[in-house]
N, C-alpha and C positions, 0 to 999 in steps of 0.2 A: 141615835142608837135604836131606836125603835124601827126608824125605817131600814136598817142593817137587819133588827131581827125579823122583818117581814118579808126583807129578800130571801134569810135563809129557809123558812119557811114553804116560800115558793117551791122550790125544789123537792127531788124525789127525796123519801127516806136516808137512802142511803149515799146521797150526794150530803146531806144534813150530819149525817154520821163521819163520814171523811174529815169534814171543816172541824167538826168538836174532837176529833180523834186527834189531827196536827195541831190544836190549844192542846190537848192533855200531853202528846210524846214534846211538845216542846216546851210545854210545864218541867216533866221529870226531866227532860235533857239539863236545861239550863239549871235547875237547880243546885244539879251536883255537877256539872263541866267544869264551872269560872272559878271550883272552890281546890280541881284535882289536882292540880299543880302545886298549891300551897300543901296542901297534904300530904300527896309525896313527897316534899322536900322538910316540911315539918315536921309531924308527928311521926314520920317513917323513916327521915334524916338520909333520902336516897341523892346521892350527888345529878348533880346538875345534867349532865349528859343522859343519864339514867331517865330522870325526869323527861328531858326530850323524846327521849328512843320512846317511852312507853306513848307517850300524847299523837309522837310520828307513828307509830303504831295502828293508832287510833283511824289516822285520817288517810293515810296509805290503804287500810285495807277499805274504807268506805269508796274513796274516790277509786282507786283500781281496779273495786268488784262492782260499779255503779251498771257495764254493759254487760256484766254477768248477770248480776240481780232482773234489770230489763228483759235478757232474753228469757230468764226462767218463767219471767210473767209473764209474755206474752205467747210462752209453751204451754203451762202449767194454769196457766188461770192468774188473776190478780189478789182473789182472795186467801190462797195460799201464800202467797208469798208476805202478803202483807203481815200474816199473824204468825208467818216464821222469825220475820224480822224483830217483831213485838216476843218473840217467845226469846229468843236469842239476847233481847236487851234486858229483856228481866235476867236473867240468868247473868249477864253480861255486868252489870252494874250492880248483883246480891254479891257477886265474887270480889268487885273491887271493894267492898264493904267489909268482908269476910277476911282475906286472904292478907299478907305479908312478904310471901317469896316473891322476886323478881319473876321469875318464868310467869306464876298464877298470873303475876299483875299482867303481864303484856299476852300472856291469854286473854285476860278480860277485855281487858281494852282493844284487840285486833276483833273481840264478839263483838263488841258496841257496836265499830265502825261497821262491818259483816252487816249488821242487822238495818243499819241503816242504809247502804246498797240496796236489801233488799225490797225494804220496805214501800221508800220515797220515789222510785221510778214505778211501783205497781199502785200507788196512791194516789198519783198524779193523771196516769195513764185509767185508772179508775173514774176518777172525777170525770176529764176531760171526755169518758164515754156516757159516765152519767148524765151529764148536764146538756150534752149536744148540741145542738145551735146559739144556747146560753153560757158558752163556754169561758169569752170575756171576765162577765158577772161573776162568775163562781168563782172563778182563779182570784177576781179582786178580793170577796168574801175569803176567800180559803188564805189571802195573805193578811187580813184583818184578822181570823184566829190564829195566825203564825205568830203574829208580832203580839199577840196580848201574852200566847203561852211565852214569849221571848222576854217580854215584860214582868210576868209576874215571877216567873220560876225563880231567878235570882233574889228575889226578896224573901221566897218560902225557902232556897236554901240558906240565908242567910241566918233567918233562924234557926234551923233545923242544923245546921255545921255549926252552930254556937252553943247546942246540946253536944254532937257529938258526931264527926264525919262518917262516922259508919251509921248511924242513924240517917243521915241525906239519904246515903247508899240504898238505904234498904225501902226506904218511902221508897225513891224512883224506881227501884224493883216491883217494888209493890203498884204503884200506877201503871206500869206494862203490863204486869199480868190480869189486874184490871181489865185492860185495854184488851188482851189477850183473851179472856173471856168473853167478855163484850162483840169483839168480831167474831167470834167460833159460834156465838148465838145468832147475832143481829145481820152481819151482813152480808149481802143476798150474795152468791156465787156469781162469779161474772168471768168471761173468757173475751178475747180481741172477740169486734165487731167485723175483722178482717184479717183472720187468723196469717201466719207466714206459707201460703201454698201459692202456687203457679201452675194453671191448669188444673187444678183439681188435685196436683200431688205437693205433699207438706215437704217446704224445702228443708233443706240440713243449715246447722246455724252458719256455718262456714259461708255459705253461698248468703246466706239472709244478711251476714256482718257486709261481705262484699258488695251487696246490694246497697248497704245502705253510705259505705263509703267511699260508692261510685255518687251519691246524692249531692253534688255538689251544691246546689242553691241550701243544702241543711247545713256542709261542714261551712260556707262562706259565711252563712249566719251565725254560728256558733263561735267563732273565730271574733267576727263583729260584737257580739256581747261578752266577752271574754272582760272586757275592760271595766263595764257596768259592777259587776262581781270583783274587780278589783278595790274600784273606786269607793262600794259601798262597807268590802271589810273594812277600810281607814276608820270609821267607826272604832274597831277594836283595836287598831294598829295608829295610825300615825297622829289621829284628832287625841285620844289619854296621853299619848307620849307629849305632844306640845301643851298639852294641860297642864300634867306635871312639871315640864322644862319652865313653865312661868310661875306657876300656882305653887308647888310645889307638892311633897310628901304628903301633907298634912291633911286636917278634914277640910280643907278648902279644895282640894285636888281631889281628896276622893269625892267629893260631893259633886263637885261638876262636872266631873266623871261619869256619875251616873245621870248626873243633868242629860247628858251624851244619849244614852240610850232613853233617857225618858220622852225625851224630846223625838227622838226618829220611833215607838214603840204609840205615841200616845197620837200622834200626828195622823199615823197611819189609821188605827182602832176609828178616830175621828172624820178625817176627808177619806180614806181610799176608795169605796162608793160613787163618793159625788163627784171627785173627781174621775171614775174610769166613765158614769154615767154621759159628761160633760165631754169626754174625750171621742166616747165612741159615737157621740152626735154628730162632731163635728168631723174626725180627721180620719183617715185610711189607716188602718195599722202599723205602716210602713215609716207613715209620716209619725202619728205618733211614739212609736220607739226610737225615733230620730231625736224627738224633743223631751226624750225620759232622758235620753243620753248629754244631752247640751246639758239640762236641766243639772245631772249628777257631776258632769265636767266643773259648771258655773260653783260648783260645792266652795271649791279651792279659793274663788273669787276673795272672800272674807280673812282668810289664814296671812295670802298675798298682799294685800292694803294691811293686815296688822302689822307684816313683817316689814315694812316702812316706819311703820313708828316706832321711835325710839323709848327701850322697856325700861318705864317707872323703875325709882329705886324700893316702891314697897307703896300700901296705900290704896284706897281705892280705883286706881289709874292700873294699877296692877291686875287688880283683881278683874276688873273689867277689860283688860286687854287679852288674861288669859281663861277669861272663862264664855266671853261674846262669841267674839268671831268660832272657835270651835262648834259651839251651838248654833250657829246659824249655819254650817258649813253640816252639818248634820240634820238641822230641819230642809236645807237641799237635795241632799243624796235622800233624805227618806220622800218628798216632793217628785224625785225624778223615777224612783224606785216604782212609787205609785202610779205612777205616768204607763212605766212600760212593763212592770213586769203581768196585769193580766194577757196583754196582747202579744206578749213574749211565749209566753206558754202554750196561746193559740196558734203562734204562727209554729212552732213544733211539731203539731198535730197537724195542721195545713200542709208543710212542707213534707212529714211522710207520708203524705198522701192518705191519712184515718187507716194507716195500716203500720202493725210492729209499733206501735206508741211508743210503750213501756220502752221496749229497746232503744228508741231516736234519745227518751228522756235519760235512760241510764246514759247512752255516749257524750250527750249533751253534759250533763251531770261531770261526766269524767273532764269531757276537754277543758268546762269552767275550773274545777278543781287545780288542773296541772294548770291552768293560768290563772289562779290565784294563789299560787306558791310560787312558781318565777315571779308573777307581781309585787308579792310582797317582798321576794327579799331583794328585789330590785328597787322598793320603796326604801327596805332599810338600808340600803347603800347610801341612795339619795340623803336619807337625812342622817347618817352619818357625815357623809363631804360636805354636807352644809353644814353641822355643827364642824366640822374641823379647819372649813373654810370660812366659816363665820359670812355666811350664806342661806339666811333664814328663810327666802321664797323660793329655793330650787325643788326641794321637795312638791309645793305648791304648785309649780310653772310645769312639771313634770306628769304630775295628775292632771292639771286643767287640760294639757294638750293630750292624754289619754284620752280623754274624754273627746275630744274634738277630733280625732283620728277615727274613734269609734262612731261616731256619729257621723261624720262624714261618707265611713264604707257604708252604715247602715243608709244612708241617703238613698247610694249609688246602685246599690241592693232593693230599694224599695223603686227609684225611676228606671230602672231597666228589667222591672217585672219581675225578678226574681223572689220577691214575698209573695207574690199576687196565690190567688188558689189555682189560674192556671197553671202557673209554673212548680204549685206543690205536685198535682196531677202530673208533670212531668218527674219531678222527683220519686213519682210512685210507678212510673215505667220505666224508670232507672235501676229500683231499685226490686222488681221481679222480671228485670232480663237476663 
């Protein structure tokens, strides 16, 4: 921990502020996220589709304005946009606290999402200009305060939605606007290092979007990590669902449950450092996000060997069949996680040529998004036909070979040049012709 706080140190000001700024918005996020469902449907007694429509609300409007948000940034400035987003979730999150009518509700919830658009492609594209040839290091750091704010928030809403859910609501309001003050003071104004012109005149977005999805060496990449993003939601998705199918209901389900996320939250806080240090000594980028991906595929490995053995009727045989293998399948995905995602981030920047960041990040943003929704509900097909086939490793055989699909293109993409930073440099002639 120490030598984490020494690397973040290193860095400029406002590279230091960014990394503490994604612990605080992913403090207030999580707090009140994991709790709004129960809420609506509890003390608000709103039927179940309702519950949906507003949460699809949510993530429709974040993931569909993710290359809106980028382009503003990279018009507009990074700093603006950031403390719009921040200003949008405080408002965004006092309302779902406040308010009762359906309309207000799916107002608020389409702000959240809105703000997070805006925010996280001008944050990233922020950073990645901040930190400049340290780009790696910082991305590792800045997912070491991701995953602590990921970690702690659900524990502060826990308490805090056991006083009173509009109480969560209104702290997490209240940490935005925090945060919202905080950047209107502290941090420094910053505009692209290589703003969107051709010749000396400022292109139109229209032609800057075509530019960038003529880029093919970025969309073949983005396409390639689409599965990573899959692989790693099972965390929330298919690893609690076989927790509960063995464990059950009770406080043994819910406990190892949160074993789930302690384990991929604390993993991370602990190696992600030493391991990108370890990586960037040794491997090419290319090769690296090869082996983040094996890494996240191998996840499934442990769930596969469980569903072989045949489940105790009760007992400690039980308890340890449904609560091991999970946990280990999650200290992998967070393992493979740390592996590739600083050099994931780098290669973005690499591939639009250190030009339009913010924008590659929001399209990037978007493509993962729509493929992590056909993912998942293509996961929960899978493990429906296995429960009704009574076919416990289809789900399992169907990730692992995700994973080994995706890592494969990423191979094929890293030995035919196409990560290299010559071929971002062509991506950056592609994308002002």
């Amino acid at each position: 921990m120490k030598d984490t706080i020494a690397q973040v140190r290193s860095y400029d000001g406002s590279v230091q502020l960014l990394m503490v700024n994604q612990f605080t918005i992913n403090l207030g996020f999580y707090m009140l996220m994991p709790y709004l469902a129960t809420y609506l449907a509890g003390p608000l007694g709103l039927a179940g589709w309702l519950v949906g429509l507003i949460l699809g609300v949510r993530n429709f409007s974040q993931q569909g304005m993710f290359l809106i948000g980028g382009t503003l940034a990279d018009r507009l400035g990074y700093k603006p946009m950031i403390i719009a987003g921040l200003v949008l979730r405080t408002a965004g999150f006092a309302t779902l606290g406040l308010v009762e009518s359906v309309p207000a509700l799916l107002a608020a919830s389409a702000a959240t999402g809105l703000a997070g658009a805006l925010f996280n492609p001008a944050s990233r594209a922020y950073l990645a200009a901040g930190a400049g040839e340290r780009r790696v290091e910082a991305f590792a750091l800045f997912n070491v305060f991701y995953q602590a704010g990921i970690l702690l928030g659900p524990l502060v809403g826990l308490i805090l939605t056991g006083v009173d859910f509009s109480v969560t609501c209104l702290v997490a309001a209240g940490i935005f606007a925090i945060l919202s003050v905080i950047q209107i003071r502290a941090l420094p104004p910053r505009r692209p290092d290589h703003p969107g012109t051709s010749d000396g005149v400022r292109e139109g977005v229209l032609q800057q979007w075509r530019g960038i999805f003529s880029n093919r060496p970025f969309l073949l990449f983005s396409l390639a990590m689409v599965g990573s993003y899959v692989m790693s939601f099972q965390v929330y998705l298919s690893l609690p669902l076989e927790v509960r199918r063995l464990g059950g209901e009770g406080r043994f389900g819910t406990a190892s449950v949160a074993v789930l996320f302690a384990v991929s939250g604390l993993s991370t806080i602990v190696f992600q450092t030493r391991i990108t240090a370890w990586c960037k000594a040794r491997m090419e980028p290319g090769r690296a996000l090869t082996w983040g991906m094996l890494a996240m595929g191998s996840a499934f490995v442990p769930l596969l060997l469980a569903s072989a053995v045949p489940v105790p009727d009760g007992g400690a045989g039980l308890l340890v069949l449904a609560g091991l293998p999970p946990a280990l399948s999650a200290l992998l995905l967070a393992l493979g996680t740390m592996i590739a995602y600083p050099f994931e981030m780098d290669t973005i920047v690499r591939l639009a040529g250190d030009r339009l960041v913010a924008t590659h990040y929001g399209l990037y943003n978007t493509i993962c998004g729509i493929g992590i929704t056909v993912g998942n509900l293509l996961t929960g097909i899978a493990l429906d036909a296995a429960r009704n086939a009574e076919v416990p490793a289809l789900p399992w055989v169907a990730l692992g070979l995700l994973g080994l699909a995706c890592a494969a293109a990423l191979c094929a993409l890293h030995r035919t040049g196409r990560l290299s930073p010559a071929q971002a440099e062509g991506g950056r002639q592609a994308v002002t012709a």
